[in-house]
C-alpha positions in Angstrom: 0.0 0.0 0.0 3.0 2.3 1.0 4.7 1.8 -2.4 1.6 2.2 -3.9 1.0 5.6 -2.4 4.6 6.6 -2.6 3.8 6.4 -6.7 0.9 8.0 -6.9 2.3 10.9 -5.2 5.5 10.7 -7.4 3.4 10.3 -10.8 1.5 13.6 -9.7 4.6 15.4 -8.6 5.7 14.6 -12.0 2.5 16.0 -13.6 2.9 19.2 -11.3 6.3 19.8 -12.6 5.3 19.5 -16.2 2.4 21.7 -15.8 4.8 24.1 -14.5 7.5 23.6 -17.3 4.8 24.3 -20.1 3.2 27.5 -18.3 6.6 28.7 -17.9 7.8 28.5 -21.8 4.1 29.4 -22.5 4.8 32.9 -21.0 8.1 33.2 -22.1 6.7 32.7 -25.6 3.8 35.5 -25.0 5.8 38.1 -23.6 8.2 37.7 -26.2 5.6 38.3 -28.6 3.9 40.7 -27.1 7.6 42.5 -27.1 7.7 42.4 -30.8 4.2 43.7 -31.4 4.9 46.9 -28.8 7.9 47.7 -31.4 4.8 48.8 -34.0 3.0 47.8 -36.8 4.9 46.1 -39.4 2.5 47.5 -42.3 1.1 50.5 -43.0 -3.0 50.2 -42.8 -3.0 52.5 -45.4 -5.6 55.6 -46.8 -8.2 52.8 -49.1 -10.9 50.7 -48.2 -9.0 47.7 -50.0 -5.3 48.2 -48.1 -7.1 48.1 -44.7 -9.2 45.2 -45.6 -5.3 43.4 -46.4 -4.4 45.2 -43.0 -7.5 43.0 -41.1 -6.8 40.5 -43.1 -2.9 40.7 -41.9 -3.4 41.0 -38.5 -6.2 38.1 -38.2 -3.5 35.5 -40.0 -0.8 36.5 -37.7 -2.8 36.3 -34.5 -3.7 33.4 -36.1 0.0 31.6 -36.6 1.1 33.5 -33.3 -1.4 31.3 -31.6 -0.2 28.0 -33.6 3.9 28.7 -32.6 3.3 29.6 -28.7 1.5 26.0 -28.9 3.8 24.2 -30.5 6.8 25.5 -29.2 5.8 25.3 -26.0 4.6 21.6 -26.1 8.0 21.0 -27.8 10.3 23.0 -25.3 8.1 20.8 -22.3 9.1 17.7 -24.0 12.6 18.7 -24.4 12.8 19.9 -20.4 10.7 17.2 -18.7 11.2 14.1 -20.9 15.2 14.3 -21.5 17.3 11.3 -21.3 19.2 12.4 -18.0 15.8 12.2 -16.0 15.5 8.4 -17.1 12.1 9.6 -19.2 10.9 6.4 -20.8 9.2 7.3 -24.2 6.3 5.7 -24.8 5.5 3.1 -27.7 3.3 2.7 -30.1 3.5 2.8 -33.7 0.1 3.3 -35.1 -3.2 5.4 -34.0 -6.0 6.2 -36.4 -7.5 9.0 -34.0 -4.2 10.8 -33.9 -3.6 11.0 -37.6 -7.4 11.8 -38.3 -7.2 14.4 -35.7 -3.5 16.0 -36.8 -5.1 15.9 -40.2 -8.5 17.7 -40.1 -7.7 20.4 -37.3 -4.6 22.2 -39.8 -7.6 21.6 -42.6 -10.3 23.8 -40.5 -7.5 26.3 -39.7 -6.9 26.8 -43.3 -10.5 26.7 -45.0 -11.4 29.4 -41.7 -8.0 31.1 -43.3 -9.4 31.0 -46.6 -12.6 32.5 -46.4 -11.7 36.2 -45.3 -8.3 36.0 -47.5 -10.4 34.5 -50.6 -13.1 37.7 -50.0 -9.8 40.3 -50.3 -8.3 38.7 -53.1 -12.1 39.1 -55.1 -12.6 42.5 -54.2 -8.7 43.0 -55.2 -9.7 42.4 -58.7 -13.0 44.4 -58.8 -11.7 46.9 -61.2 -15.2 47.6 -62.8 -17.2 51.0 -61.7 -14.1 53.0 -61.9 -15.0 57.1 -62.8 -11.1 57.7 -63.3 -8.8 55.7 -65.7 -5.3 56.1 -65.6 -2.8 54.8 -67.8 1.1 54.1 -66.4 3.9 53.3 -68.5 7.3 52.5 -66.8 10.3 53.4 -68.8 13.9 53.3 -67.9 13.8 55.3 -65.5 10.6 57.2 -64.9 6.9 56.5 -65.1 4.3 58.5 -67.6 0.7 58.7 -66.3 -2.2 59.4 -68.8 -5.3 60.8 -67.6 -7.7 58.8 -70.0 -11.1 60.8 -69.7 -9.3 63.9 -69.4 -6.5 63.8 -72.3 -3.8 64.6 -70.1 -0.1 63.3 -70.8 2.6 63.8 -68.1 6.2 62.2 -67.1 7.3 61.8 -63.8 10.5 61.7 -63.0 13.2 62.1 -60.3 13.3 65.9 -58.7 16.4 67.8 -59.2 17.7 68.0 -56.1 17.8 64.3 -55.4 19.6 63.9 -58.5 21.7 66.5 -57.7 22.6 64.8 -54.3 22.9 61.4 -55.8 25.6 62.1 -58.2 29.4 60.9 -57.0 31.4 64.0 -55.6 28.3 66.1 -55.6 29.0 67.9 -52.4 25.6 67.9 -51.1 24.8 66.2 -47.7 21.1 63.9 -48.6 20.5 64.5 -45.1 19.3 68.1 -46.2 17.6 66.6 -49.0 13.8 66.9 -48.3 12.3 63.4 -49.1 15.3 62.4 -50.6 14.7 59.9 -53.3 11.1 60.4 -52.7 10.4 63.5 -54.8 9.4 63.7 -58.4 9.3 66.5 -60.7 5.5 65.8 -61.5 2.9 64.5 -58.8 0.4 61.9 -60.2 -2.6 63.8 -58.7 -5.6 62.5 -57.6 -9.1 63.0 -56.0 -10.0 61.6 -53.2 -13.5 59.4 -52.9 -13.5 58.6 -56.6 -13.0 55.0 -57.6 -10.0 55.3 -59.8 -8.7 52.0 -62.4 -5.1 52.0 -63.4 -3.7 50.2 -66.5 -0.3 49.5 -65.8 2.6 48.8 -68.7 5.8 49.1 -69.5 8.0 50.5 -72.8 10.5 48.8 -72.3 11.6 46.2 -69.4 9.5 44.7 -66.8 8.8 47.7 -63.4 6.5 47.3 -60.7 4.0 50.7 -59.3 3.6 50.3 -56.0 3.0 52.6 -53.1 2.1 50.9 -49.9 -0.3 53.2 -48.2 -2.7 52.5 -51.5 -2.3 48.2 -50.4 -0.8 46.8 -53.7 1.8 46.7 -55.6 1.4 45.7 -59.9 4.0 44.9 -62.1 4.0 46.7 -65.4 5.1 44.5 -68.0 5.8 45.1 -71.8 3.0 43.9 -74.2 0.8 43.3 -71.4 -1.7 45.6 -69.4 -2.2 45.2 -65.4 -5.4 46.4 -63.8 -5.5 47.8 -60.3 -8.0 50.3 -58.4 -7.9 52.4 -55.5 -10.4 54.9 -53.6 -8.4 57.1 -51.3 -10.0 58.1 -48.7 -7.8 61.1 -46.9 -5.8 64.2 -48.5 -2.4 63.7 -48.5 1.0 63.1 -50.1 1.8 59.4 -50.5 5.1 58.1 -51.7 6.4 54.9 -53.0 8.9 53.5 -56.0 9.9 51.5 -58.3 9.8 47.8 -56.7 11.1 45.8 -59.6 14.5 45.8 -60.0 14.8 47.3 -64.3 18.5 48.6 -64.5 21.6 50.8 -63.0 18.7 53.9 -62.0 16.3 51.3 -60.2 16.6 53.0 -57.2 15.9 56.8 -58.4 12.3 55.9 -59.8 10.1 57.4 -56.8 6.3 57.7 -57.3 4.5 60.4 -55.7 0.5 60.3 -55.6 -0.9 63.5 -54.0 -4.8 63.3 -53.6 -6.6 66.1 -53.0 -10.6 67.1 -53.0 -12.3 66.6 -56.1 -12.9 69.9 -56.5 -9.0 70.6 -56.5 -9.1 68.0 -58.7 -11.0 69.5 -61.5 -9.3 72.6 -61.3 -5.9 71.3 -61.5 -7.5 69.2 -64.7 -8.3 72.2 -66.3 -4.8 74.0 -64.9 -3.4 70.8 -66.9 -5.4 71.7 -70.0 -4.6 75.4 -70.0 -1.1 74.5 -70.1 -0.8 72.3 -72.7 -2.8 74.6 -74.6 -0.2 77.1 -74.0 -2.8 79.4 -72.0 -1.6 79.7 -68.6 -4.0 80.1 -66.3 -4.6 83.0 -64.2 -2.9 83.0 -60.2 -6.7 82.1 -58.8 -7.0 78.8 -60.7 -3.8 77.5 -60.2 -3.7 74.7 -57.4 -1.6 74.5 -55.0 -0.3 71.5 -53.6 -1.4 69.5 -50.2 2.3 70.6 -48.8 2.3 74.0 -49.8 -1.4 74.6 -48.4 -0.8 72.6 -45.6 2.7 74.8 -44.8 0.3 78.1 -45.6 -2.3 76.7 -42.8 0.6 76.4 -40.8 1.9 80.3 -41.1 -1.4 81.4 -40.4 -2.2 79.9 -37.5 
């Protein structure tokens, strides 16, 4: 009875200690992650209804997989402490059991068809291009992007602004840490209103560049002899930068694109601020727009 006893209480020191092991690498794991999600937010959520839809969509998967690696991890870390070799652990065996593979089977299945569902719904409405009031053609060349305003007949190229190419040259003498939005600046903004649905038809003239700007939630390759289609719908005013994220030659890197979207009203008058130009009529100091910088800098002297 005594020996009996002595190993029952032994078996449920043992269970004690394991118990223990686990809840201790459990938390270990948790804090750690918590740690790295206190650094920030490793995505923008962006200004679109679509790139914070693939924001939700982000975090839900990684809570997701975060929840799958603290378990297994710490199931494997308890093994590895409670069951090693120099405590005399006896591993059991058995070399067959139909519940266990049925079960490690369909649980990873309903993890990945629950995965599915959202992800699938975000990948659809990725490619709903239809409905679109604004069409905009963009060309990549080597090295700057030209943006046609469909509906409106208006041509421009963008391009690299002087000063960063100033800066960027060897032996130019200028520090790029007095560079405003060095590498980020472009002679001509690809501007924008905001709450329109607007389709872009992405190509290339010559080798294979990718538009992508992270705050609008995709990125498309632009590809010769083939069109891409992508949309957006920004919702905020604002400047929003991004590059070149295909790597096409030796200026790869000085291939920024700026999108500035302002009010739709803005809009239309820089439209026809566009038109006036090319038809070599300036127009007069009241219709010209100014950009979301300069009024926001203006705002910013008054007050």
């Amino acid at each position: 009875m005594g020996v009996v006893l002595a190993i029952t209480g032994e078996s449920r020191m043992k269970r004690t200690n394991e118990l223990i092991v686990a809840l201790a690498v459990m938390a270990v794991i948790i804090v750690v992650t918590w740690g790295i999600y206190a650094v920030g937010d490793n995505m923008p959520s962006g200004v679109t209804p679509f790139s914070k839809d693939v924001y939700q969509l982000h975090n839900v998967i990684l809570a997701v997989v975060t929840v799958i690696g603290v378990l297994v991890f710490t199931a494997m870390f308890t093994s590895i402490v409670v069951h090693r070799k120099s405590k005399n652990y006896e591993a059991a065996k058995f070399s067959h059991s139909t519940v266990a593979e049925i079960t490690w089977t369909a649980i990873p299945v309903l993890i990945l068809v629950v995965m599915a569902i959202p992800a699938t719904s975000v990948l659809i409405d990725m490619e709903e291009t239809g409905g679109a009031e604004i069409n905009i053609k963009v060309t990549g060349y080597q090295w700057l992007w030209q943006y046609e305003y469909l509906e409106d007949g208006i041509n421009l190229y963008s391009t690299l602004d002087r000063e960063s190419n100033r800066a960027r040259q060897i032996n130019s003498g200028v520090d790029v840490r007095t560079v405003e939005n060095y590498l980020l600046e472009v002679d001509n903004r690809l501007i924008v209103p905001t709450d329109t649905k607007i389709r872009f038809l992405l190509t290339s003239g010559d080798v294979i560049h990718s538009w992508w700007v992270p705050e609008l939630g995709w990125k498309r390759d632009a590809i010769p002899g083939m069109v891409n289609e992508a949309w957006t719908l920004i919702e905020e005013e604002g400047v929003y930068r991004g590059q070149c994220a295909e790597l096409c030659g030796k200026d790869h890197g000085f291939m920024p694109i700026v999108v500035e979207a302002v009010s739709p009203e803005d809009y239309r008058r820089w439209v026809e601020q566009r038109r006036a130009e090319m038809a070599g009529d300036p127009p007069s100091d009241s219709e010209q727009l100014t950009s979301v910088d300069d009024r926001a800098a203006a705002s910013g002297d008054q007050g």
